[in-house]
One Martini backbone bead per residue (centre of mass of N, CA, C, O) as a GRO file, in nm:
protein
  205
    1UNK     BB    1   0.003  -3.223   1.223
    2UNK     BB    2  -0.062  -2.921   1.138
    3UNK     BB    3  -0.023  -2.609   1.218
    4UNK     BB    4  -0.106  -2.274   1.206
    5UNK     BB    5   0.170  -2.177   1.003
    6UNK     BB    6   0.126  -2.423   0.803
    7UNK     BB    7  -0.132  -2.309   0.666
    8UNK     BB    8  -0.091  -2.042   0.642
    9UNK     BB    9   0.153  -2.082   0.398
   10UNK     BB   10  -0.115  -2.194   0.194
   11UNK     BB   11  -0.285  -1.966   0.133
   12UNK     BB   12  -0.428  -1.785  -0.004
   13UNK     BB   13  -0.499  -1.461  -0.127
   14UNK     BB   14  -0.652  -1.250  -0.174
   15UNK     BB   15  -0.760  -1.002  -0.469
   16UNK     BB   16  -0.920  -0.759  -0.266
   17UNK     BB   17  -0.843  -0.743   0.007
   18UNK     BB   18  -0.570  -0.906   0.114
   19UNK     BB   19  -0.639  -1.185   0.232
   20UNK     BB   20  -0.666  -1.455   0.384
   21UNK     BB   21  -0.921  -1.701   0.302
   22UNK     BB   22  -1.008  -1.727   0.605
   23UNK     BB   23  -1.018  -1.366   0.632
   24UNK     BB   24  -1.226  -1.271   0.439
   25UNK     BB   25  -1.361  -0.959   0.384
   26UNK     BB   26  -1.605  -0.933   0.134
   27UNK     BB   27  -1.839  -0.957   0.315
   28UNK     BB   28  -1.821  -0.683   0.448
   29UNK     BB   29  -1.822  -0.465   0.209
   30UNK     BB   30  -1.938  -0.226   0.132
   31UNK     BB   31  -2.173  -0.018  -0.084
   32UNK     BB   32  -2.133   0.339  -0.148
   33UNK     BB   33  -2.300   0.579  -0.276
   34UNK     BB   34  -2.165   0.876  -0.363
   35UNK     BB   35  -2.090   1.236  -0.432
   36UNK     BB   36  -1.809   1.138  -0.347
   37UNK     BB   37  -1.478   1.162  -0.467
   38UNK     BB   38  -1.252   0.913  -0.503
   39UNK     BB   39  -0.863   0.948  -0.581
   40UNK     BB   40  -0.627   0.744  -0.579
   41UNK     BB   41  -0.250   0.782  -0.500
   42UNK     BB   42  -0.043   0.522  -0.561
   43UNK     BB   43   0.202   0.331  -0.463
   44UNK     BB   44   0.310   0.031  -0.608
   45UNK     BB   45   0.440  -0.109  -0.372
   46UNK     BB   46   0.149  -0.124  -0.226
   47UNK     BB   47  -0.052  -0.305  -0.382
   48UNK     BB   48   0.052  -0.576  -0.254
   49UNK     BB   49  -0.015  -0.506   0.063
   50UNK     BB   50  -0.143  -0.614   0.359
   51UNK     BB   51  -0.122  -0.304   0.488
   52UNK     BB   52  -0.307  -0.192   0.291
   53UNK     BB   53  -0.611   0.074   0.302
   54UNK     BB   54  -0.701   0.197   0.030
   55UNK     BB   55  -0.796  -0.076  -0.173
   56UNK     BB   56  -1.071  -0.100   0.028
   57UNK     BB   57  -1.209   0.181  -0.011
   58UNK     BB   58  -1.266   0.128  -0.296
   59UNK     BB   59  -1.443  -0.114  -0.260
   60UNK     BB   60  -1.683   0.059  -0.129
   61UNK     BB   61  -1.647   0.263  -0.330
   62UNK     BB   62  -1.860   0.408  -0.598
   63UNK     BB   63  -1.703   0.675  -0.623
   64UNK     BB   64  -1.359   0.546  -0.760
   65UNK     BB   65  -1.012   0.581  -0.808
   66UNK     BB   66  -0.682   0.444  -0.944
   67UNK     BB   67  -0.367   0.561  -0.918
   68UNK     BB   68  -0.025   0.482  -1.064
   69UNK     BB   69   0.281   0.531  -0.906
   70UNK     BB   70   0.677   0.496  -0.952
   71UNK     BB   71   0.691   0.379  -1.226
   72UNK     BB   72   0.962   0.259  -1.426
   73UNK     BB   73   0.879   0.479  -1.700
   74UNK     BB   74   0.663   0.640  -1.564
   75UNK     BB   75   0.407   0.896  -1.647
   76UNK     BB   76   0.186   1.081  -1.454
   77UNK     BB   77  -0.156   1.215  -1.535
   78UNK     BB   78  -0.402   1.409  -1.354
   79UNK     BB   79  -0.542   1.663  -1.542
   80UNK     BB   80  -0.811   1.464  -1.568
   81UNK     BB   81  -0.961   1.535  -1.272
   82UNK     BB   82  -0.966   1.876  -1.303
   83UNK     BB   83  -1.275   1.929  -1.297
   84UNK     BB   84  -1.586   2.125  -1.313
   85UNK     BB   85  -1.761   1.873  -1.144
   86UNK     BB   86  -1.540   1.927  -0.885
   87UNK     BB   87  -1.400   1.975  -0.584
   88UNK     BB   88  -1.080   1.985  -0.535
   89UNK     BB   89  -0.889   1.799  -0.308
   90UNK     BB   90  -0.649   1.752  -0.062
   91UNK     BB   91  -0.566   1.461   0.134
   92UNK     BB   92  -0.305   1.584   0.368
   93UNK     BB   93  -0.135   1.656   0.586
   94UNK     BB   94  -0.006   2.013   0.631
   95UNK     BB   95   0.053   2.308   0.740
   96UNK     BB   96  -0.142   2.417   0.459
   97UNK     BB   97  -0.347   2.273   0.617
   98UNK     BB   98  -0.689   2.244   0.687
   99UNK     BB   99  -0.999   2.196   0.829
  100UNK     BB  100  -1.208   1.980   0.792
  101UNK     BB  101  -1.555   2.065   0.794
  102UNK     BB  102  -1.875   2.188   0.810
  103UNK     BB  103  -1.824   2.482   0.705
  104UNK     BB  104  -1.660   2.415   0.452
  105UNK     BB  105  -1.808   2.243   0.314
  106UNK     BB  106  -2.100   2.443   0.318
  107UNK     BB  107  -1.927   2.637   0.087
  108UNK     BB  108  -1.951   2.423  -0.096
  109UNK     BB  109  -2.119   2.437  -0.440
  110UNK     BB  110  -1.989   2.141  -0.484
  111UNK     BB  111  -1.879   1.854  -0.548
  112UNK     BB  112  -1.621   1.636  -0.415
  113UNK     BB  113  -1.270   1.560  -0.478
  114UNK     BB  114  -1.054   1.347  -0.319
  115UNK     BB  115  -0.688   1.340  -0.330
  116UNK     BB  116  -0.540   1.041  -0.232
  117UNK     BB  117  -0.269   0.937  -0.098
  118UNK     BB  118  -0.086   0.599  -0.098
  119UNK     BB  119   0.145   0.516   0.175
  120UNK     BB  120   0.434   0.677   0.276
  121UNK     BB  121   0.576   0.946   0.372
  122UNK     BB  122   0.781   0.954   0.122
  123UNK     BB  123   0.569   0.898  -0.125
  124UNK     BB  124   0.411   1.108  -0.072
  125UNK     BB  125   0.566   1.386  -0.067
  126UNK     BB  126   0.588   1.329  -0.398
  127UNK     BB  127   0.325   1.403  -0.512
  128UNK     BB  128   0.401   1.724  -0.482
  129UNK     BB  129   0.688   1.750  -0.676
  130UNK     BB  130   0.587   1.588  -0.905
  131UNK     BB  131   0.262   1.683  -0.905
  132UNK     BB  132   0.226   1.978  -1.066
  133UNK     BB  133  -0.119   1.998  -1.079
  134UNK     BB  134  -0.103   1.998  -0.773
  135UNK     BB  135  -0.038   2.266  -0.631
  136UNK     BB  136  -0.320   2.434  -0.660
  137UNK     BB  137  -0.457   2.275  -0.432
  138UNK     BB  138  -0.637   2.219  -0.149
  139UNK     BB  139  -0.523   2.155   0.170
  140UNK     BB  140  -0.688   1.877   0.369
  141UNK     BB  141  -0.720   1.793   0.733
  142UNK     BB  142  -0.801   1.506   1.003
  143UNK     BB  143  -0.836   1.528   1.306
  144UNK     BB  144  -0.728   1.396   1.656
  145UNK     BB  145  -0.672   1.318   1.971
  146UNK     BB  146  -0.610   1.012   1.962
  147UNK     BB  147  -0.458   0.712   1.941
  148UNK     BB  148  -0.457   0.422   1.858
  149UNK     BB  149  -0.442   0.079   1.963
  150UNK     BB  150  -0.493  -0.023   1.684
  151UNK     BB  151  -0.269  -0.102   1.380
  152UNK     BB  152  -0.091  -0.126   1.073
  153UNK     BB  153   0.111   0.124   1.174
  154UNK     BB  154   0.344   0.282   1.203
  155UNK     BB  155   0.327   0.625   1.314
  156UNK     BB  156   0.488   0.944   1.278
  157UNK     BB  157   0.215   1.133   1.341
  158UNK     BB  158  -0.015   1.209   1.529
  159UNK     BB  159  -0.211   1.258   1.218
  160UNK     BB  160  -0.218   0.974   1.154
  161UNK     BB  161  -0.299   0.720   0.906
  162UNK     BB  162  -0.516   0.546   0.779
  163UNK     BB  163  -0.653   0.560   0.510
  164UNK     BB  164  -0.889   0.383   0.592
  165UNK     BB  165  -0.977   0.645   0.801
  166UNK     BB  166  -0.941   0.911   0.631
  167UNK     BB  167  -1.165   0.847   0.491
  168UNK     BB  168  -1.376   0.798   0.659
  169UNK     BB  169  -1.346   1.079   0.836
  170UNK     BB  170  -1.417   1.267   0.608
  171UNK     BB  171  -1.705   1.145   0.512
  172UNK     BB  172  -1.821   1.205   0.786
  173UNK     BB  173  -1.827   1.527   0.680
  174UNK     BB  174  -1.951   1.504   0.403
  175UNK     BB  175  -2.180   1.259   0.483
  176UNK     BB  176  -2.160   1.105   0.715
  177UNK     BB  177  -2.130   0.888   1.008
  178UNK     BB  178  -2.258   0.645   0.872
  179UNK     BB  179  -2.026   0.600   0.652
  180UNK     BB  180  -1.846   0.600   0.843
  181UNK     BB  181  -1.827   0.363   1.003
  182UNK     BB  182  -1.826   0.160   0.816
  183UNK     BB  183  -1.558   0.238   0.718
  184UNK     BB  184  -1.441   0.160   1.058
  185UNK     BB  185  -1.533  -0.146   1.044
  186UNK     BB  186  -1.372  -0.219   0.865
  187UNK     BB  187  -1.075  -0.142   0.921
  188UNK     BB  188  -1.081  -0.301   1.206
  189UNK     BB  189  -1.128  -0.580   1.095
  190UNK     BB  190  -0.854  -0.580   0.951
  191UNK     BB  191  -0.683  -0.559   1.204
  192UNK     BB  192  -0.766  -0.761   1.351
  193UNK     BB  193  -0.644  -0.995   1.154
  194UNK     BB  194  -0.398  -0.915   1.133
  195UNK     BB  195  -0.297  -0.970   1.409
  196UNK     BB  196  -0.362  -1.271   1.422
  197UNK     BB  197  -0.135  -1.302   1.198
  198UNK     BB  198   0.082  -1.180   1.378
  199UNK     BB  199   0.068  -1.395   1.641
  200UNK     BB  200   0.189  -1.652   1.494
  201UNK     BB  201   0.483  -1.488   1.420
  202UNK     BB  202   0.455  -1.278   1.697
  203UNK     BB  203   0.317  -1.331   2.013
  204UNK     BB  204   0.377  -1.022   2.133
  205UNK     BB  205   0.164  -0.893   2.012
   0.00000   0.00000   0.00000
């Protein structure tokens, strides 16, 4: 009889949650429509990580779109996301990132457009010195009190986050509780399945 490991070595992973088949999260993806637009630009890198949770938020927000970065031999050109149809932000930590809340939010009278980097710290840091166009676009940033118990990545900044949490408290900023709520419900059990698997081959975990 198959141990627990060599079936999951067996298993697909899906293409859209990438997650292992036995453990697809796509019937939990909330769908939401919102006035608030994601703009992900992911690092090609991330793009089939299971420990990646942009492509995640995307799924869940129609009202999002994903630019993919790094690949070698082609340059990424943002600056037709700049429309006057909306306030663009960067969500992205940094000395001269403000604190989005809900004063600054209701100061802007246009809908919001959210662009987030989405990578490692390396990775992200690089969308600023690359992405010319976006050198004036205004940065702003989620605090929070303290660190997660259960995460996807070891975080290096206090305030540091999984995309799809940074995603989620920011709308929930903009947008409201009810929203945030749904997607931190989808990253938390993203978290507990990924554990699962990961305890199959780490059991120390």
């Amino acid at each position: 009889m198959k141990n627990l490991k060599e079936k999951i070595d067996e298993e697909l992973i899906c293409g859209r949650c990438l997650m292992l088949s036995s453990l697809c999260l796509c019937s939990l993806i909330p769908s939401l429509k919102l006035d608030t637009k994601i703009s992900l630009v992911i690092h090609h890198f991330e793009m089939n990580r299971s420990s990646n949770t942009g492509r995640l938020a995307l799924e869940a927000l129609t009202n999002s779109e994903m630019r993919v970065r790094g690949r070698e031999g082609e340059t990424l050109d943002l600056s037709d996301l700049l429309t006057d149809d909306y306030e663009t932000l960067l969500l992205y930590p940094s000395e001269n990132s403000i604190e989005l809340c809900s004063d600054y939010v209701n100061s802007i009278d246009k809908k919001i457009q959210l662009i987030v980097p989405d990578g490692n710290w390396r990775q992200t840091r690089k969308v600023f010195t690359r992405q010319k166009e976006l050198r004036d676009i205004k940065k702003v940033m989620i605090s929070r009190k303290q660190k997660d118990a259960y995460y996807m990545r070891n975080e290096h900044l206090d305030n540091g986050m999984a995309t799809l949490q940074a995603i989620a408290m920011a709308l929930g900023v903009i947008e409201g509780e009810e929203v945030q709520e749904k997607l931190l419900d989808l990253y938390y059990e993203k978290v507990n399945r990924t554990r699962e698997i990961r305890s199959v081959f780490n059991p120390k975990l």
